[in-house]
DRENKE-642801 format. One record per residue (C-alpha): residue in one letter; residue number from 1; x, z, y negated. Coordinates in steps of 0.05 Angstrom, whole numbers, plus 32768, in hexadecimal, padded with zeros to 4 digits. Each point is the difference from the previous one (the first is absolute). Layout:
A; NUM; X; Z; Y
...
end
This chain:
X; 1; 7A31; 7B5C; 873F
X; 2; 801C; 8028; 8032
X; 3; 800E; 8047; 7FF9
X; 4; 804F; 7FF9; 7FFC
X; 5; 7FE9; 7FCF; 7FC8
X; 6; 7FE0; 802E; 7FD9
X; 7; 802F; 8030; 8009
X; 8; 803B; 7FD3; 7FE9
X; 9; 7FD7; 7FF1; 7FC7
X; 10; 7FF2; 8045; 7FE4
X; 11; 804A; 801B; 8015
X; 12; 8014; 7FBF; 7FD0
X; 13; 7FD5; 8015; 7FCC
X; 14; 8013; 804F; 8004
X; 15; 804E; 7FE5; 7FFA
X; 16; 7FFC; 7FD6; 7FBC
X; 17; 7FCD; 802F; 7FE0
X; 18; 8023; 803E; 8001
X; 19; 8046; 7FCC; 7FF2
X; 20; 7FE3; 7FEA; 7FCD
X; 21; 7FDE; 8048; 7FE3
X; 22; 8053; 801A; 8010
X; 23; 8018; 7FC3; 7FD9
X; 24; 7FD5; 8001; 7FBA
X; 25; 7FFE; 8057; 7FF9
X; 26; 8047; 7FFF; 7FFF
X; 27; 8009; 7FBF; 7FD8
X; 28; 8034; 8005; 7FBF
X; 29; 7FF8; 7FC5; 7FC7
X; 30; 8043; 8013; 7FEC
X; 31; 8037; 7FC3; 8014
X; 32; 803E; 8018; 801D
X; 33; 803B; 8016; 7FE3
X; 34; 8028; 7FD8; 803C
X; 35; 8015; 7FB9; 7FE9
X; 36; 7FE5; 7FDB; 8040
X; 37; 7FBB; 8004; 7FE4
X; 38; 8012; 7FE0; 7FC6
X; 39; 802F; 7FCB; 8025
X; 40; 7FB7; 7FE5; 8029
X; 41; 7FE4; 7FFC; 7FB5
X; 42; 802C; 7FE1; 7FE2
X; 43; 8004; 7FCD; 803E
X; 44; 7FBC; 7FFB; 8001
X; 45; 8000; 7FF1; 7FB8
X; 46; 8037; 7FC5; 800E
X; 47; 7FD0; 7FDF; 8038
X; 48; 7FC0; 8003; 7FD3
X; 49; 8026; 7FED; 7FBA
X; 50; 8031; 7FCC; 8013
X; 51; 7FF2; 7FF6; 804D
X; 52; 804D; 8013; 800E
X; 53; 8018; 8045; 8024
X; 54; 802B; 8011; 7FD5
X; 55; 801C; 8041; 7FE4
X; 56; 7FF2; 7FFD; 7FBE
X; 57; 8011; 8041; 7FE8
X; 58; 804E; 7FF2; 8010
X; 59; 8022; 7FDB; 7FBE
X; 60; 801D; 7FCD; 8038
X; 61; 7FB5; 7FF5; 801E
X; 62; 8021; 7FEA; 8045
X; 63; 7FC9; 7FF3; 802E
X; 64; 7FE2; 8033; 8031
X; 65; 8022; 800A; 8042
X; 66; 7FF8; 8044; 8013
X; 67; 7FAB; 8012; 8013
X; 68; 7FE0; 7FCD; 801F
X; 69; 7FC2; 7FDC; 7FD6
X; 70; 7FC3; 801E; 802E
X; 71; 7FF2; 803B; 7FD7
X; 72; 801C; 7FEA; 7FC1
X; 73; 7FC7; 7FC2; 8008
X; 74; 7FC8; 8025; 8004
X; 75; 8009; 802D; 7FC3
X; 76; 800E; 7FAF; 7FD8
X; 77; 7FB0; 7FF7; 8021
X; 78; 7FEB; 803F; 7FD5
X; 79; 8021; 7FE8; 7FC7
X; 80; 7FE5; 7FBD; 8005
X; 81; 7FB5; 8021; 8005
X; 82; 8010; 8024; 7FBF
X; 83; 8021; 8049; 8017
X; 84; 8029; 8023; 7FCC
X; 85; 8007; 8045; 8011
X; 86; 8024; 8029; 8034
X; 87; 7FCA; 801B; 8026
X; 88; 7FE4; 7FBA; 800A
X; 89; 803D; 7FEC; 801C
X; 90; 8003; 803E; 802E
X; 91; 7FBD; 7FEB; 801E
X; 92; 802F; 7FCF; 8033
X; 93; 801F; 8046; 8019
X; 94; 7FCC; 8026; 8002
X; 95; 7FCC; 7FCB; 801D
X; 96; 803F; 7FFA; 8037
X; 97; 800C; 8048; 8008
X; 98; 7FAF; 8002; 8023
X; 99; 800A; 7FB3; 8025
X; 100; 8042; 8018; 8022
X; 101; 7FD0; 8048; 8014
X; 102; 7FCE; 7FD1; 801F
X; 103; 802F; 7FCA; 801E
X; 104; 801F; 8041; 8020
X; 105; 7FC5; 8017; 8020
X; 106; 7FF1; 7FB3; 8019
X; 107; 8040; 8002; 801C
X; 108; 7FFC; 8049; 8026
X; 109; 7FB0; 7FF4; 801A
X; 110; 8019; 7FC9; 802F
X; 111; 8031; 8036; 8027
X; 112; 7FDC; 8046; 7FED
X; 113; 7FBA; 7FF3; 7FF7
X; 114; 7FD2; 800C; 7FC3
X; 115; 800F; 8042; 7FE9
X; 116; 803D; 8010; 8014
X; 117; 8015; 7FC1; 7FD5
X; 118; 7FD6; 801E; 7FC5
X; 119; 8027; 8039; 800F
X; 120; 8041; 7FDC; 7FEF
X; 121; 7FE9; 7FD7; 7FCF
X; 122; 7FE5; 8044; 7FD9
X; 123; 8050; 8012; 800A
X; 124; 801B; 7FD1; 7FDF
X; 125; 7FD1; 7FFC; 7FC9
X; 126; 800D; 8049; 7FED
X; 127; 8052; 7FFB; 8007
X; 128; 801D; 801D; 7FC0
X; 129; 8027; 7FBF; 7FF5
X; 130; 7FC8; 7FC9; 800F
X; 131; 7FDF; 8031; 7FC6
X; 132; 8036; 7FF7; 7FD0
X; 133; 8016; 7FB7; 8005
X; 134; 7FAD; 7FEB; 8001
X; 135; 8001; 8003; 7FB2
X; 136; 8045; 7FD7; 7FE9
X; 137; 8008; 7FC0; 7FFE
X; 138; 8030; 7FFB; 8038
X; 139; 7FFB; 7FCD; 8041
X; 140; 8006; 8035; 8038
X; 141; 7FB6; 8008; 800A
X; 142; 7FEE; 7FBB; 7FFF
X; 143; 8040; 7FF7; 8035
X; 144; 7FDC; 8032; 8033
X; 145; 7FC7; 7FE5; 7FFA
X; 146; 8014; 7FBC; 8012
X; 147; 802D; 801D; 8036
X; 148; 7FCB; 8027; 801D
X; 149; 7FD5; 7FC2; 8001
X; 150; 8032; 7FD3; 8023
X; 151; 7FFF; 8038; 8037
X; 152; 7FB5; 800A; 8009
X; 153; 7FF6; 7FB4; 8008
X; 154; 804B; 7FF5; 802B
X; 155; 7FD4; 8035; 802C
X; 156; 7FC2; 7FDE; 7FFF
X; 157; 8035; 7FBF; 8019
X; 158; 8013; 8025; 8031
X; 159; 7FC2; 8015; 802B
X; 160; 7FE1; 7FCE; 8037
X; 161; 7FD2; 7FC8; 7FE6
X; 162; 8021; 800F; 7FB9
X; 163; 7FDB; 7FC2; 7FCD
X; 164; 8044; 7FD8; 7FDB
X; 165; 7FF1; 801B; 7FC2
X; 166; 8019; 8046; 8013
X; 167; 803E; 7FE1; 7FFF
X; 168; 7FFF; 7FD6; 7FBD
X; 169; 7FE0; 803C; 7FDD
X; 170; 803C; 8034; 8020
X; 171; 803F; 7FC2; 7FF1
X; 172; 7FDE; 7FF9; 7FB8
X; 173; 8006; 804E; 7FF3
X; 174; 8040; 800B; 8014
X; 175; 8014; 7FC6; 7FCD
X; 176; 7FDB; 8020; 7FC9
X; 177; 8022; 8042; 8013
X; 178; 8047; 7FE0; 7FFA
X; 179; 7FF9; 7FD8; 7FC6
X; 180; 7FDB; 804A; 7FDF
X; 181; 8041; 8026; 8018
X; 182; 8046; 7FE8; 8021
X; 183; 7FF6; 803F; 8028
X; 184; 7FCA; 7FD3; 8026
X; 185; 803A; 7FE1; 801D
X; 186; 7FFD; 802D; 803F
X; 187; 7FBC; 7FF0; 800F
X; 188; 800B; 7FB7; 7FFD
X; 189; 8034; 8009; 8031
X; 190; 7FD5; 8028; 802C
X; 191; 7FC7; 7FCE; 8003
X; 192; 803A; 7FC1; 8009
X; 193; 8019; 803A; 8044
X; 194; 7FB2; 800A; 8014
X; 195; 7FF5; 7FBD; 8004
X; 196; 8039; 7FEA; 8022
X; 197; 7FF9; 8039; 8031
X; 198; 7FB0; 7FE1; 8006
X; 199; 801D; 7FC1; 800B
X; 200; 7FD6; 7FE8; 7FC9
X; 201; 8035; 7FC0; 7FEA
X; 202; 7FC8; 7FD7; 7FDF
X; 203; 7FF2; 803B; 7FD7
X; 204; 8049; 8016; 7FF7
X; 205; 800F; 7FBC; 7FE7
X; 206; 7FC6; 7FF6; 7FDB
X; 207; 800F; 8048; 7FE0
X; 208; 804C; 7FF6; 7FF1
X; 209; 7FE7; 7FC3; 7FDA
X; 210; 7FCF; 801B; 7FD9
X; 211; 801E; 803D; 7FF0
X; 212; 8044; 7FF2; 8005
X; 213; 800A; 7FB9; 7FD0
X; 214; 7FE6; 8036; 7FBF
X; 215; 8028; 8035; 801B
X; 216; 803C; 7FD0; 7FFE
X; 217; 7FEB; 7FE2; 7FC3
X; 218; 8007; 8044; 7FE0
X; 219; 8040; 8018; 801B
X; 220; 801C; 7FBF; 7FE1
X; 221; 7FE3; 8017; 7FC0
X; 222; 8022; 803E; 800C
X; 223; 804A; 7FE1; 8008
X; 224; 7FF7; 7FE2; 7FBD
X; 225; 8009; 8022; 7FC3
X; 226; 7FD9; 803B; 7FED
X; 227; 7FF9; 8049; 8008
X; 228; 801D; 8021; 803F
X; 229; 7FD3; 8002; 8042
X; 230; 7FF9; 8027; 8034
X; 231; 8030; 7FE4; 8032
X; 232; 8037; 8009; 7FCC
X; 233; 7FF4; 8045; 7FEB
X; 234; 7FF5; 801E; 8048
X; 235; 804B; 8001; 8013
X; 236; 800B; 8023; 7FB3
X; 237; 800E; 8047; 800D
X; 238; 7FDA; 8008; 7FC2
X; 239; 7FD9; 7FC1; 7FDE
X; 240; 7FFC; 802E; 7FBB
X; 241; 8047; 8007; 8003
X; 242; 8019; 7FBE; 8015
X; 243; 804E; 8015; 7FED
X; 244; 7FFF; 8030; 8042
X; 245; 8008; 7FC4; 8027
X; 246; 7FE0; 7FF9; 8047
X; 247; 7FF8; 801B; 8045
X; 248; 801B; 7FEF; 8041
X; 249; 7FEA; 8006; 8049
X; 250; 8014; 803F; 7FF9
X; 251; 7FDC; 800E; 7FBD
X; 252; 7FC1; 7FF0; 801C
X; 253; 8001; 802A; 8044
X; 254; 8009; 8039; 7FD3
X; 255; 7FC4; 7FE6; 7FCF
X; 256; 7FD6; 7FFF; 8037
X; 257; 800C; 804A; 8013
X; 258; 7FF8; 8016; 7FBC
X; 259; 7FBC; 7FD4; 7FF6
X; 260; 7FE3; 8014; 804B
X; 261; 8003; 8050; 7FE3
X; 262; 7FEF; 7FEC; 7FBE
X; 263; 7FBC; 7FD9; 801B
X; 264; 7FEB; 8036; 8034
X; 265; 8010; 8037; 7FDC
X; 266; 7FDD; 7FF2; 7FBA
X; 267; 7FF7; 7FB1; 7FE5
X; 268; 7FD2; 7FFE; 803F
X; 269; 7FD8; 803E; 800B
X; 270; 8007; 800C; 7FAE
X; 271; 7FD2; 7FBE; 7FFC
X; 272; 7FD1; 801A; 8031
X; 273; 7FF4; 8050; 7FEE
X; 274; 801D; 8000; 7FBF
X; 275; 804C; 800A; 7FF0
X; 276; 7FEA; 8048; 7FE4
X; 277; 7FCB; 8012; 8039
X; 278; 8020; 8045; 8010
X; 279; 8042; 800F; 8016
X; 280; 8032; 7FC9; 7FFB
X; 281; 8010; 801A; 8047
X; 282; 7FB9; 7FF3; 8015
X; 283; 7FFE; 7FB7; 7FE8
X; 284; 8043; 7FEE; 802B
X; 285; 7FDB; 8025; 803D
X; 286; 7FC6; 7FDC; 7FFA
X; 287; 8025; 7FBC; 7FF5
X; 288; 802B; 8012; 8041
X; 289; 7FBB; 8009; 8024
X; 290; 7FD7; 7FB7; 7FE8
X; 291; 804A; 7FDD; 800E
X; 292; 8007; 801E; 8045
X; 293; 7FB4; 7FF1; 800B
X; 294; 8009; 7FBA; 7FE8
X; 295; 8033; 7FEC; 8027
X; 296; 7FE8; 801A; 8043
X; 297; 7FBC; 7FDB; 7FEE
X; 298; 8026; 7FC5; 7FF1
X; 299; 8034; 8008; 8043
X; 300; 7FC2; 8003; 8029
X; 301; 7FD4; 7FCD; 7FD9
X; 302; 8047; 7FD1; 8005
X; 303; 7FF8; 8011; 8056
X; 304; 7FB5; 7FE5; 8007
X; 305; 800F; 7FC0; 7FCA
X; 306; 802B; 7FE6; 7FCD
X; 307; 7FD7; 7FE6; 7FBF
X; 308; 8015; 7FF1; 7FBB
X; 309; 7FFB; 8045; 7FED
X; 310; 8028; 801C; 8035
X; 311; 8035; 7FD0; 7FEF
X; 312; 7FF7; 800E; 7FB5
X; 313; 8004; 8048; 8000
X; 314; 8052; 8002; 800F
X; 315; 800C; 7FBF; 7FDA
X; 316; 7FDC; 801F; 7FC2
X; 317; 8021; 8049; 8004
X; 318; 8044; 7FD6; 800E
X; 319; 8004; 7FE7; 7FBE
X; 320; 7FE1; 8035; 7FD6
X; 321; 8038; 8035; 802B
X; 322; 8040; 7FC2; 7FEA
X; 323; 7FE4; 7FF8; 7FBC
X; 324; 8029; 802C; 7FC2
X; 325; 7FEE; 803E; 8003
X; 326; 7FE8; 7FFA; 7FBA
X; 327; 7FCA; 7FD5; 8002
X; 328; 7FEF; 803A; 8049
X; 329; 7FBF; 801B; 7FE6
X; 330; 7FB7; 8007; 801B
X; 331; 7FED; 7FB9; 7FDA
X; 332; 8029; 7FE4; 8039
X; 333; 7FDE; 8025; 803D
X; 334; 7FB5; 7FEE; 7FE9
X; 335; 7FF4; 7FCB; 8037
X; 336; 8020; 8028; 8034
X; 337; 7FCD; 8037; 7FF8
X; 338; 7FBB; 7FDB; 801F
X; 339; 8033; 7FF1; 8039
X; 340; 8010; 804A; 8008
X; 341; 7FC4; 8020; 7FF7
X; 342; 7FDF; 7FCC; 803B
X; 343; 803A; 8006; 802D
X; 344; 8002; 804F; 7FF9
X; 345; 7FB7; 7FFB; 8011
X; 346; 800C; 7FDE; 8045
X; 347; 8032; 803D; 8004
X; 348; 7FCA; 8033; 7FED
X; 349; 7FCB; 7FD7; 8032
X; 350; 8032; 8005; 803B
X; 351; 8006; 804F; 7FEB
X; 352; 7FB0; 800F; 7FFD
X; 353; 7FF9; 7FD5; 8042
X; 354; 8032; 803A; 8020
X; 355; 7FDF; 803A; 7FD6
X; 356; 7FBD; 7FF2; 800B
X; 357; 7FC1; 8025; 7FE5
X; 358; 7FFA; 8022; 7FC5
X; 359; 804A; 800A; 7FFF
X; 360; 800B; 7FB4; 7FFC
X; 361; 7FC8; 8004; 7FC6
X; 362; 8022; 803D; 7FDD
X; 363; 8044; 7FDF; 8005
X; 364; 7FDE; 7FBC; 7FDD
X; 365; 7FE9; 802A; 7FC9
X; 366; 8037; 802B; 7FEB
X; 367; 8033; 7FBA; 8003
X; 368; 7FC5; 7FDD; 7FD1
X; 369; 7FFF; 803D; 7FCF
X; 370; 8051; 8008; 7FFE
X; 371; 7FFF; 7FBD; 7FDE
X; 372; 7FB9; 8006; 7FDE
X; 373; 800E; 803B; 7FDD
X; 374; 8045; 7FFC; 7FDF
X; 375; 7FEC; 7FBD; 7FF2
X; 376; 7FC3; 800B; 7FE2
X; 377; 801C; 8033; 7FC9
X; 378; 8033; 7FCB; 7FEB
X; 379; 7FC4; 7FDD; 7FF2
X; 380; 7FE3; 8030; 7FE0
X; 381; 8042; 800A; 7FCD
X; 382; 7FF9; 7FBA; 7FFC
X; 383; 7FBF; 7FFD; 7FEB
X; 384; 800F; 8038; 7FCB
X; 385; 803D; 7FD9; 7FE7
X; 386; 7FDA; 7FC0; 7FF7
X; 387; 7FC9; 8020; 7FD6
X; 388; 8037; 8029; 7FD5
X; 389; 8020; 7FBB; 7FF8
X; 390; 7FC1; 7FDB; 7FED
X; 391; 7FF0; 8030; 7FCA
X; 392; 8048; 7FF5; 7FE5
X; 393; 7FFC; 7FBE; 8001
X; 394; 7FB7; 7FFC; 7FD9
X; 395; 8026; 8023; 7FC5
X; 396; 8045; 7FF0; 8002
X; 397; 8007; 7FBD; 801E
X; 398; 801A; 7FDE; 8044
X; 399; 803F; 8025; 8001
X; 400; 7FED; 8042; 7FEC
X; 401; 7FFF; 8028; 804B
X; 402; 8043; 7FF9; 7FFF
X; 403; 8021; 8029; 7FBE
X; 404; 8014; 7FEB; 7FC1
X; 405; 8043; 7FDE; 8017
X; 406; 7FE2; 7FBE; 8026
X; 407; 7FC4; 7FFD; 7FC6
X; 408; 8035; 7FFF; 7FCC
X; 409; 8014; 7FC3; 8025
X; 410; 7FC2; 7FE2; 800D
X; 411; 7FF2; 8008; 7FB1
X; 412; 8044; 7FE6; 7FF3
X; 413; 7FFB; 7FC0; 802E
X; 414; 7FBB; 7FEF; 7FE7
X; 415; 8016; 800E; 7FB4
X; 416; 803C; 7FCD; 8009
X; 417; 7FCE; 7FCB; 801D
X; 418; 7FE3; 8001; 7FC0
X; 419; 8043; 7FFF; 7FD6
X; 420; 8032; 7FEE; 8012
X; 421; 8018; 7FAD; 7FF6
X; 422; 7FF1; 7FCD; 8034
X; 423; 8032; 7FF6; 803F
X; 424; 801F; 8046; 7FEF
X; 425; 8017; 8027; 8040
X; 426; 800A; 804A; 8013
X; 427; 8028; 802C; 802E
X; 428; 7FDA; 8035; 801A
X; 429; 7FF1; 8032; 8033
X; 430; 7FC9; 7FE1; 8025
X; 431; 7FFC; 7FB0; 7FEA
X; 432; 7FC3; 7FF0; 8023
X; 433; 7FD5; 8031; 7FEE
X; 434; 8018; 7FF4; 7FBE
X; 435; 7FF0; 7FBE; 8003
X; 436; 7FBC; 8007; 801B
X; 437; 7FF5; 8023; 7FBE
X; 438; 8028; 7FDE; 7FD0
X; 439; 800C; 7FB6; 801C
X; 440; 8041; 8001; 7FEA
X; 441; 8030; 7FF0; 803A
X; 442; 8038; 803D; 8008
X; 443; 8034; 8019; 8036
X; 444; 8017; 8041; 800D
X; 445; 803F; 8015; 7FDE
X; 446; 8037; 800B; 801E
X; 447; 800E; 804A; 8027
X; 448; 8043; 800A; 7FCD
X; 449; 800D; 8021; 7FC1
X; 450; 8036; 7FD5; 7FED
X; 451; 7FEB; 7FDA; 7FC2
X; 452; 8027; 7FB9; 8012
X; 453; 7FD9; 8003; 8045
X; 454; 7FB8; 8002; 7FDB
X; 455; 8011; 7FD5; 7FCB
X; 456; 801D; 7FCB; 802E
X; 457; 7FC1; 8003; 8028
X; 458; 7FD4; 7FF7; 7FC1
X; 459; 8026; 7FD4; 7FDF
X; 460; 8006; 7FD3; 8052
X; 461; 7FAB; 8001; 7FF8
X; 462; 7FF7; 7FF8; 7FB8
X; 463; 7FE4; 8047; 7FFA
X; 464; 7FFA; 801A; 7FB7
X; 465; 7FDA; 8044; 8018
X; 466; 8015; 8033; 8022
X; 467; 7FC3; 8034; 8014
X; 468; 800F; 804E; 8006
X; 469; 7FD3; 8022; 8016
X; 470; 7FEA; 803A; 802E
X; 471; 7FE5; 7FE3; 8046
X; 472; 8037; 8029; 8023
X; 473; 8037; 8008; 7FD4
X; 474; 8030; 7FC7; 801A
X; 475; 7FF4; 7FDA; 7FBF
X; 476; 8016; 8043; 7FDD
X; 477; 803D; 8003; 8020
X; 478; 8019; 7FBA; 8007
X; 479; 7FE7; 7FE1; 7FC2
X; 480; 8001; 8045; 7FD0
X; 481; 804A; 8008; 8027
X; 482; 8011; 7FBA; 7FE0
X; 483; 7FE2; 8007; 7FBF
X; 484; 8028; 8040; 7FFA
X; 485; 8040; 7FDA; 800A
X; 486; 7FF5; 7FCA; 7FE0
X; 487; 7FCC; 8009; 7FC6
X; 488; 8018; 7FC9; 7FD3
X; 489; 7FE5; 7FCA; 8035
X; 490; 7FB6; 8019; 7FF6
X; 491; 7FC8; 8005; 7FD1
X; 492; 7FBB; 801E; 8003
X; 493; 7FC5; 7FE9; 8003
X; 494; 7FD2; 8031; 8003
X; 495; 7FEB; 8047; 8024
X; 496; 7FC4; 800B; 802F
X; 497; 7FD9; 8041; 8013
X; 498; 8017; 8051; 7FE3
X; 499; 8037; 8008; 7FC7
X; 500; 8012; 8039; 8039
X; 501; 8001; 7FC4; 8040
X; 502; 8002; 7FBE; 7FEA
X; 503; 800E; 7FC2; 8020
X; 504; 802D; 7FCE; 7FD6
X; 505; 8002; 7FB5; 7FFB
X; 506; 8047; 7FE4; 7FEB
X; 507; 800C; 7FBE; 7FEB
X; 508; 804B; 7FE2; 8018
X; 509; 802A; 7FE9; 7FC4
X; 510; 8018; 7FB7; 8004
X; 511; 8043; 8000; 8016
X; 512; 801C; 7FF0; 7FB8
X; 513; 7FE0; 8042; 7FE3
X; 514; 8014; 802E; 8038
X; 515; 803E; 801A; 7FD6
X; 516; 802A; 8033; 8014
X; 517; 8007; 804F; 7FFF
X; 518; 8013; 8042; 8031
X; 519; 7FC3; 801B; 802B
X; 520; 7FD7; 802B; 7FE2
X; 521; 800E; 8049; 800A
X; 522; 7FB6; 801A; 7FE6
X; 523; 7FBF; 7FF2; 7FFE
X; 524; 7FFD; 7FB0; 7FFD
X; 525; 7FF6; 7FE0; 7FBE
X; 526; 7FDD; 7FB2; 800E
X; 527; 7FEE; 7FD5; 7FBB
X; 528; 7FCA; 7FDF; 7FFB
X; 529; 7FF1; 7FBB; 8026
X; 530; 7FF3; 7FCD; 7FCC
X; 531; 7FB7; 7FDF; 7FF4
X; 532; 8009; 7FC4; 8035
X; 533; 800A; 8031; 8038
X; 534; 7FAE; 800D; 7FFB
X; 535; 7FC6; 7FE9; 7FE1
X; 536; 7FF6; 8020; 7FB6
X; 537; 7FB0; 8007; 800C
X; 538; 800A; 801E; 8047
X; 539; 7FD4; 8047; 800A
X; 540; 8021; 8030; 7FE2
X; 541; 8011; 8043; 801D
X; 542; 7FC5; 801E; 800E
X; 543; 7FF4; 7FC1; 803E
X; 544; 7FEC; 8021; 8039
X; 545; 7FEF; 7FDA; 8045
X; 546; 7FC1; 7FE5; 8012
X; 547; 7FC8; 802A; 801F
X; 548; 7FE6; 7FC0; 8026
X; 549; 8013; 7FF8; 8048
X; 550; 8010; 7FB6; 7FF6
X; 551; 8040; 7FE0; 8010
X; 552; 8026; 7FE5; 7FBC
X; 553; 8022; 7FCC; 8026
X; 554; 7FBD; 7FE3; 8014
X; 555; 7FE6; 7FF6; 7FBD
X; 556; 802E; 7FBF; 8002
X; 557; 7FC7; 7FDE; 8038
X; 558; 7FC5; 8007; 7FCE
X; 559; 7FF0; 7FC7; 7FD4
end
């Protein structure tokens, strides 16, 4: 082996070890609070139960339109091979999290060399956000990874004498990186523009119909009926709000603005250094500085050659800068970061060449410990958060890092599993993690206090129970604002967590008992639900949630 070999090899090995030492310190077993973890679940569930992908926590279960099946298949693998728990599950992120580190580095050796790839590589692997999302169950690490595969091997194409499988392996990734995340569609279109700019045709036509008959086959699934996708929801000025209507031309110039600050400024630098690394002054300098490096590494890259990633880079920070500004976040800017940090490199080479000496040397140093540093005390807090969060969950159970509120509803989900009748169906503040923990299918209620606009939608689903409790106080003021108008349509069921802070399950009356009456002007006075509303032997009050870190919902696959 040559001694470039070698030193590829050991760079390689330097760049997943400490990736993977970054990945498992700061690990959390807690599941997220955020319902797309429990969304892949719950698909995942559908594909390994049933063999449909379905969304089974909705009352409708319309099938699945919205995240393509990649990620969501994998995790129905686990569950096939017997995992139950949520950190099981997480091992697909995390395992990603250190293959997208090392496809990174594969990708940088072929244009900087051994260890200035490591370099990058070691980067990325410390970014405060690759951190973070490297212990949910979420699809964005497994997505960079497969997009920083298709562009090591789409490079590996690309050089004289390439073999024909560079090609086949780089086509196949940037599939798998589509069909993991619809923001893969950029780098489809990138390799479909690189090819054609190649002149590759056999390959381009080969490619379009390997890639592009599933592709269509899914957007066709996507015009039927089901939940709302992507391309419906990007012209929505805001897809949680639906009734604020939709943008323009016009709209979207000035989305674009707003996102362009909003990414240099803090989503993109904050996922690097850490959103609380010093001043918030000194994270929007510092995300100034990597965007103007980056782009005059890419201008001059773009001069010598045009590859995938050059044509990726704008295509990818095009639709992240048009999408609504509420989904902008540093989730979204994950695979542009091994593209900045190797095209501010070229800019940090072409400095050093000019430099020279020890002042080239000096200036290499003090770039690598401006992002080493802040960096590495995010990790750090990390690290401290996950252990403080381990300890909580030992004692208290899955949901116990974060307050009383969301375990009150984790308690209250899994103690209605347990009680109440077949086929009921709840409105609540976060349906799929409820159902994840209940396997009761629910939707949220309605964002109105008006009494005929909850009952209608309860009554439209078949909903007999209506879940108050204290996630973030929407359900206090929507559902408790209804109950206080109109008590006489409502019974209870039963109170979870303090006498001082509880959470309340309330049944809905049938529509023959709902009598009549003026709102209450007091404290609300709710009879009693009857027996029927929930099972007579059900744990009594003293239930508390599980301490086990498996999954409720997944109980259902064991014989």
């Amino acid at each position: 082996m040559s001694d470039r070999g070698r030193s590829r090899l050991l760079a390689l090995a330097i760049s997943l070890f400490v990736s993977a030492v970054l990945v498992v310190s700061a690990f959390n077993p807690a599941p997220h609070n955020g319902g797309d973890n429990a969304a892949y679940v719950t698909l995942a569930y559908s594909l390994a139960q049933h063999g449909t992908y379905t969304d089974l926590y909705d009352p409708v279960g319309l099938p699945h339109t919205k995240y393509p099946p990649v990620f969501p298949g994998l995790l129905a693998v686990l569950l096939l091979l017997g995992a139950r728990t949520w950190t099981a599950l997480k091992a697909v992120t995390a395992l990603s999290t250190i293959a997208a580190v090392g496809f990174t580095f594969l990708w940088a050796e072929r244009r900087l060399g051994p260890w200035p790839a490591c370099a990058v590589a070691l980067l990325l692997a410390i970014s405060s956000a690759v951190v973070y999302y490297s212990h949910w169950i979420l699809s964005d690490p497994l997505f960079v990874a497969f997009t920083m595969a298709a562009l090591w091997a789409l490079e590996g194409a690309d050089e004289e004498g390439a073999r024909w499988w560079w090609i086949v392996v780089g086509v196949a990734a940037a599939g798998l990186a589509y069909f993991t995340r619809s923001a893969g569609l950029p780098l489809l279109v990138a390799l479909i523009a690189w090819l054609a700019l190649s002149k590759r045709w056999r390959t381009l036509g080969a490619s379009a119909v390997v890639v592009g008959i599933p592709a269509l086959l899914w957007w066709l699934r996507g015009r039927g009926e089901g939940v709302a996708e992507y391309g419906t929801e990007f012209w929505m000025v805001d897809p949680y709000q639906p009734a604020l209507g939709t943008v323009g031309i016009g709209g979207l110039v000035s989305r674009a603005l707003s996102n362009s600050w909003a990414y240099v400024s803090a989503h993109g630098p904050g996922g690097i250094i850490g959103g609380s690394a010093g001043s918030q002054g000194g994270v929007a300098t510092f995300g100034v500085l990597i965007t103007a490096a980056a782009l005059y590494g890419w201008w001059r890259s773009s001069r010598d050659r045009i590859g995938v990633a050059e044509l990726f880079l704008p295509l990818y920070a095009g639709v992240i800068l048009l999408w609504p500004e509420v989904w902008s976040g540093d989730r979204f800017a994950l695979p542009l970061y091994p593209l900045f940090f190797l095209f501010s490199a070229l800019t940090l080479r072409a400095i050093t060449k000019r430099v020279g000496g020890v002042g080239g040397s000096a200036l290499t140093v003090l770039v690598m410990s401006a992002v080493l540093l802040p960096a590495g005390g995010d990790w750090v807090d990390s690290v401290r958060q996950a252990s403080a969060c381990d300890e909580a969950t030992r004692s208290g159970g899955p949901w116990a890092c974060y307050g009383s509120g969301i375990a009150d509803f984790a308690t209250a989900a899994e103690w209605m599993g347990e009680a109440l009748p077949e086929g009921s169906v709840v409105l609540s503040r976060k349906p799929r993690i409820f159902y994840v923990l209940s396997g009761i299918p629910s939707r949220v209620f309605p964002f109105d206090d008006d009494p005929a606009v909850q009952l209608t939608e309860a009554d439209r689903l078949g909903a007999r129970y209506l879940l108050i409790d204290r996630w973030d106080g929407l359900a206090g003021r929507y559902l408790g604002g209804s109950l206080q108008r109109y008590p006489q349509a409502f019974c209870s069921v039963r109170a979870f967590g303090t006498a001082e802070s509880p959470s309340y399950l309330i049944g809905v009356r049938p529509l023959t008992e709902r009598g009549f009456g003026a709102p209450s002007s007091g404290d609300v006075q709710i009879d009693g639900c009857s027996t029927d509303y929930a099972a007579a032997d059900a744990p009594g009050v003293g239930y508390s949630s599980s301490t086990s870190m498996r999954i409720p919902l997944l109980e259902g696959l064991d014989p």
